[in-house]
N, C-alpha and C positions, 0 to 999 in steps of 0.2 A: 087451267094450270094445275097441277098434279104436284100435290107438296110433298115435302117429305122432311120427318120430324126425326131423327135419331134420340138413342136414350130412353124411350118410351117404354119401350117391349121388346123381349126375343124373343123368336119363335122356337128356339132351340129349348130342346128338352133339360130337366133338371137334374134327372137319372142318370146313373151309367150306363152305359152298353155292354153288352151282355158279348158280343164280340166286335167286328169293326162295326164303327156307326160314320154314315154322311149324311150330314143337311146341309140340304143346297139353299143355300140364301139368294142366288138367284143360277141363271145360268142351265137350271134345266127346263128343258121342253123349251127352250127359246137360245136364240145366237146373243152373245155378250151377254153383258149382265154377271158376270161371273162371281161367285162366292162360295166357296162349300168348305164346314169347318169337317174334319176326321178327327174321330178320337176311339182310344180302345178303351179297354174295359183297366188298362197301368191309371189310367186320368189325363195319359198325354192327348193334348189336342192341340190342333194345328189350324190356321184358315189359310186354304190355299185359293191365294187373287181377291180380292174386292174391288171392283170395275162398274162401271153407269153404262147407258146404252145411251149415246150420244144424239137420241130420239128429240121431237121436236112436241111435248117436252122432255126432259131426260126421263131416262124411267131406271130406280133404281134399287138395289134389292135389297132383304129384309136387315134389319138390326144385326151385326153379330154380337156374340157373346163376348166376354171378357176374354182374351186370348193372349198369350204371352210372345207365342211366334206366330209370322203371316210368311210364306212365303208365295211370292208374285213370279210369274212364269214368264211373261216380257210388259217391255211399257207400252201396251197399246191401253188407252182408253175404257176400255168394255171390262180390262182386265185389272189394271191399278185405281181407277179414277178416284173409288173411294177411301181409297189406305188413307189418305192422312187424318181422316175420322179415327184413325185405328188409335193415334197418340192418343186419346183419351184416355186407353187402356195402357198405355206406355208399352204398345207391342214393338215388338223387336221385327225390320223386315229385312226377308231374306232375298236376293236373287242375285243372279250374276252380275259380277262387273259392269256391265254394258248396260240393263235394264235400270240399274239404280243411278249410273250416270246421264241417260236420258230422260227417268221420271222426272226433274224438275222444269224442263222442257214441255214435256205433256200436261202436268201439275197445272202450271204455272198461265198455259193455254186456255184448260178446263174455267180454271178461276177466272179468266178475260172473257171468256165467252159467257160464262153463267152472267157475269156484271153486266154485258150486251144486251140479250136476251132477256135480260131479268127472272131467270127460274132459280129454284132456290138448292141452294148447295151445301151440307152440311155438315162442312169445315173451311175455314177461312185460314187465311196469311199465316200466319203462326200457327197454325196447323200443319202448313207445308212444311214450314220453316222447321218443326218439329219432325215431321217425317223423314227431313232430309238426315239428320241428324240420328234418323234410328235405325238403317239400313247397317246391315253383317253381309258384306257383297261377299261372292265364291267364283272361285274356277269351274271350268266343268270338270267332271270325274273325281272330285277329294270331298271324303265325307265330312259330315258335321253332324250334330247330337243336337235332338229336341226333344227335352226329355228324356224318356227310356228308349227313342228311336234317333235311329242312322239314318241320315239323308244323303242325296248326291241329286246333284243336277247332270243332264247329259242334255245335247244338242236335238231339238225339235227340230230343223228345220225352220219352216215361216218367215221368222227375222234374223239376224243375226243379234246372239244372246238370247232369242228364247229358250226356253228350255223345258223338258222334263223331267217331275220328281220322284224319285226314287227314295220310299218310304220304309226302311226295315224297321214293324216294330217285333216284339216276342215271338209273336206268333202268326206273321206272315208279312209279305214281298208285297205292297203296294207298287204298280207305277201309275200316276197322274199324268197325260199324255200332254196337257195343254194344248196350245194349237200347234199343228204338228204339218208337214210336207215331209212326205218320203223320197222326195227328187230332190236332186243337187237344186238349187237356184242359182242365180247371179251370183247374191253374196250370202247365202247360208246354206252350210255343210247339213245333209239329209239326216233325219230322225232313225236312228238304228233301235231295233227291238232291244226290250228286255223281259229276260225270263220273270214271272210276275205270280200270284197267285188271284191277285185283284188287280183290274187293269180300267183306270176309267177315262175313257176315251171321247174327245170332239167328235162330233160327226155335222159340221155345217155342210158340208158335200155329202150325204147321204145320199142314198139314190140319183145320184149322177156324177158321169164322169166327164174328167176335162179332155178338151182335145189335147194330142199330143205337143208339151211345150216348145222345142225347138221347130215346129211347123206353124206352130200359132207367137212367135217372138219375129219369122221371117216375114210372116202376113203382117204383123206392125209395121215393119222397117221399109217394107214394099208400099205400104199406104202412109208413110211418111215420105217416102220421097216421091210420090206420088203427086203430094199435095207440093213439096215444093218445087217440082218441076212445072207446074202450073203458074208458080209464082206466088202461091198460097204459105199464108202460117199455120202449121198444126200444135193447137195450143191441146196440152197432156196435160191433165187435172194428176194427181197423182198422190197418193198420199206419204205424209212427212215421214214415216218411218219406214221404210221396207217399198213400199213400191216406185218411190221415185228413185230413188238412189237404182234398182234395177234398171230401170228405163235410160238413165245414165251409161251402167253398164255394156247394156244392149245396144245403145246406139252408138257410142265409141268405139263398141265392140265390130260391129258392122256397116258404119257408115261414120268415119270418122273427117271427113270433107264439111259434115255438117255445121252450120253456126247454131247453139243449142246453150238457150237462156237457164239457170236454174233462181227458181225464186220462190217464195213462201217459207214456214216454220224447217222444211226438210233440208235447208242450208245448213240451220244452227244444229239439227240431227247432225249429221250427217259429221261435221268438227267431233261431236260427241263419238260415234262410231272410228272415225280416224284416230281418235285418241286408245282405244281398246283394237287393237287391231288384229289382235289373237282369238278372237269372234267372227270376223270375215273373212269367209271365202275367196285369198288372192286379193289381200288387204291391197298389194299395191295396184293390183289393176282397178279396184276402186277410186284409191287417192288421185292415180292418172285420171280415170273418166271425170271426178272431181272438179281438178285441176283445170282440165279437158274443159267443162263446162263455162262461161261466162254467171258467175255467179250476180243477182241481181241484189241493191244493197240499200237503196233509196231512189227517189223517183225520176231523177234523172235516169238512170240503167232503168228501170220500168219504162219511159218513153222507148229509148233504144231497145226494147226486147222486141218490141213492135215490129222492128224490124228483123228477126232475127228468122231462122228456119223453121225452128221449133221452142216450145214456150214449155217446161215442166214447171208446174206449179201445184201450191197448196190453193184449196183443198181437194181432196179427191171425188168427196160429192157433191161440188158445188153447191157448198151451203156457205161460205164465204170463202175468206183469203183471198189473195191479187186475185187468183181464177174470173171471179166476174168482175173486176177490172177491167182483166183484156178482155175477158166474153165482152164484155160491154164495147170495147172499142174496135174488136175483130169482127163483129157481127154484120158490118156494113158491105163487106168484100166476101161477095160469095166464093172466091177463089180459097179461103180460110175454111179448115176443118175442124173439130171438137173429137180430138181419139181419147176416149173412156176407157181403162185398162182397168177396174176394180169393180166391185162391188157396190151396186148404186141402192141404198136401202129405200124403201115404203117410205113414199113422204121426201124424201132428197131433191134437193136440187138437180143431180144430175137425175134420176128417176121421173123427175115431171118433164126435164127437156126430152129423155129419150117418150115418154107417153103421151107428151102434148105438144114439141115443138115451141115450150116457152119454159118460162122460170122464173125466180123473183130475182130482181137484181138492184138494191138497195131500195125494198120496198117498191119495187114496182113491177107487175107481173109483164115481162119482155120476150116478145117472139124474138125464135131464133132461126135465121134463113141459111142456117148453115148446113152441109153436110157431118150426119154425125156418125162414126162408127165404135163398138164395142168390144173389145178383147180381152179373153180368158188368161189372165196371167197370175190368176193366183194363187200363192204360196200356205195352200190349203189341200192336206191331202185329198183324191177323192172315195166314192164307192168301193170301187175294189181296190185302191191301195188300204185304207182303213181294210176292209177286212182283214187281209191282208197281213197285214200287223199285227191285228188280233190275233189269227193265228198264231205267227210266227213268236208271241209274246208267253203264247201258253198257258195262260189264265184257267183257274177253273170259273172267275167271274167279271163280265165284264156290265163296267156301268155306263151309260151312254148320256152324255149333255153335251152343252154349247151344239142345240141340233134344236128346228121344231121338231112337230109330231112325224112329218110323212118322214122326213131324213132320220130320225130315229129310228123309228118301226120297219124303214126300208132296210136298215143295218141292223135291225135286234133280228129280222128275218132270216138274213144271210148268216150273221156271226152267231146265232143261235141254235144251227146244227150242232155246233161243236163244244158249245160251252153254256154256262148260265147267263142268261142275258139281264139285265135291270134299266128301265125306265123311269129315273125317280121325277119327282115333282117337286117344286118348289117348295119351302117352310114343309116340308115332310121328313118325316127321319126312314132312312134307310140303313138296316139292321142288317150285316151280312152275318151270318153266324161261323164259330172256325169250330174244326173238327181237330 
């Protein structure tokens, strides 16, 4: 078990910076984890995201400092999980509309599952209760003042309500890319460049690119009805924010004959999302697909999903939720498939079924004799789109996190013809100097 003690120590320096300073509390050289406080040499400083990496155990990043404003880029997990730590400091948190009305959704999760698990979490109930209470939600495009800097949020792509920030202080154009898709999605409007002078960029797709989306959403919908012309269930692990509601999209969108169950946390998302509707992309062809959907609600609708064509559920790495429920009771009928559309991390449930053909399923390691397949649908730019951007963004400096080492160094390769590239590392202070 892998404790973690807040209040103890920052790693964060004492000094001023001499021109822009980033330490990354977590989030470089590694995917999630995210933390990095900016400050100039006025004393304004900022911590943009505090997030856990939902690791088994969590793994999570360094102490911040005392900070006045936090602004968080969307509610996934890796990115908010640790803000209501931040009430200590009585920070004020910033992000769109959309992001602060689904943190207490994710908050609220995190806090179930740590009490599960028994790993240690380091803020509790009233913590939350305080966090929810300290959020300055924004539109995208209207500035705001932190300190002696101008902010503005603009649309990232990834989810709907992600977002990127746009940092004016004295003496240069920050933009913070967070996680970013430069292609339209289902339901979020694509990441458009900004002229920048400092530009610090995701790169979890580094050195590789995805197949072409609307060629790889056609190959799902084909091995969807694939499985149920057999007379099989394809049960779609998915996750609560942003991928399942897609998968909704898509199959409403192309195959609307379907009977198509939705169940786990991304129901009560998803009311969340319908309520900001000026975040998503063709808000109504969502609330349709929605609507569309047989929403599951207790365990009576969980028997009936059993029968249904297709299962969208929480979680998306089958590390719980209904998911091995029905894995558990589909497993019998080889005619049933397992369609994987995310990201299965090191250690996951879905990662040991696609490596071993089993998994644990309420403590008990469970072959699975099912057909499994895997699809690229995600709402992460890749290789050359992030270049891409860089370019197009015109930095003289770009900083590279939310990457390991090879997707880093594959992108400071590329993007480092053209401009100055940085590599930081965790609890390191990174010093850009202004001319």
């Amino acid at each position: 078990m892998v404790l973690y003690t807040a209040g103890s120590s920052t790693s964060y320096p004492s000094h001023s910076p001499d021109g822009i300073r980033l330490h990354f509390l977590g989030g470089a050289r590694e995917v999630g984890n995210v933390g990095c406080i900016i400050e100039d040499r006025s004393g304004t400083r900022v911590l943009i995201d505090y997030g856990l990496a939902p690791t088994k155990p969590p793994k999570y990043p360094s102490e911040a400092p005392p900070v006045k404003h936090a602004i968080m880029t969307h509610a996934h997990i890796d990115h908010i999980g640790m803000a209501p730590w931040l009430t200590n400091h009585g920070t004020t948190l910033h992000g769109t509309d959309l992001t602060a009305a689904v943190s207490e959704i994710m908050w609220a999760d995190t806090y179930k599952v740590s009490d599960i698990e028994g790993y240690p979490l380091a803020w509790d109930k009233r913590d939350l209760e305080a966090a929810l209470d300290s959020w300055v939600p924004h539109q995208f495009n209207i500035w705001f003042d932190v300190g002696d800097w101008r902010c503005r949020l603009h649309p990232a792509g990834h989810i709907p309500g992600a977002a990127m920030i746009e940092i004016q202080t004295p003496e240069a154009t920050i933009l913070w890319s967070g996680d970013i898709d430069t292609r339209n999605s289902p339901n979020a409007p694509k990441a458009i460049p900004v002229d920048c002078d400092i530009l610090c960029l995701e790169g979890t797709y580094g050195g590789r690119t995805h197949p072409d989306r609307a060629e790889e959403e056609e190959r799902f919908v084909s091995r969807v009805l694939e499985v149920v012309s057999r007379g099989g269930v394809a049960l779609v692990p998915a996750f609560a924010s942003g991928r399942g509601q897609d998968i909704l999209r898509i199959l409403h969108r192309e195959a609307p004959g379907l009977d198509v169950h939705y169940d786990g946390m991304g129901t009560r998302v998803t009311r969340e999302w319908l309520g900001c509707p000026e975040f998503i992309q063709d808000s109504r062809a969502m609330e349709a697909a929605y609507r569309w959907s047989r929403r599951v609600t207790g365990k009576s609708d969980r028997k009936k999903a059993l029968g249904a064509d297709v299962i969208v559920t929480t979680s998306g790495m089958l590390d719980g939720g209904p998911a091995l429920w029905y894995l558990n009771r589909l497993r019998h009928d080889g005619s049933n498939a397992i369609l994987l559309t995310g990201y299965q991390a090191e250690g996951s449930g879905g990662r040991r079924l696609l490596e071993l053909g089993a998994l644990p399923i309420f403590g008990k390691q469970t072959r699975i004799p099912l057909e499994i397949d895997k699809f690229d649908l995600s709402n992460h730019a890749d290789h050359p789109s992030l270049c891409k951007f860089a370019s197009d963004c015109d930095p003289s400096h770009v900083v590279i996190f939310h990457a390991d080492e090879s997707a880093a160094e594959a992108l400071a390769e590329d993007i480092g013809v053209e401009t100055k590239v940085h590599i930081p590392s965790n609890d390191e202070t990174l010093e850009i100097p202004l001319t």
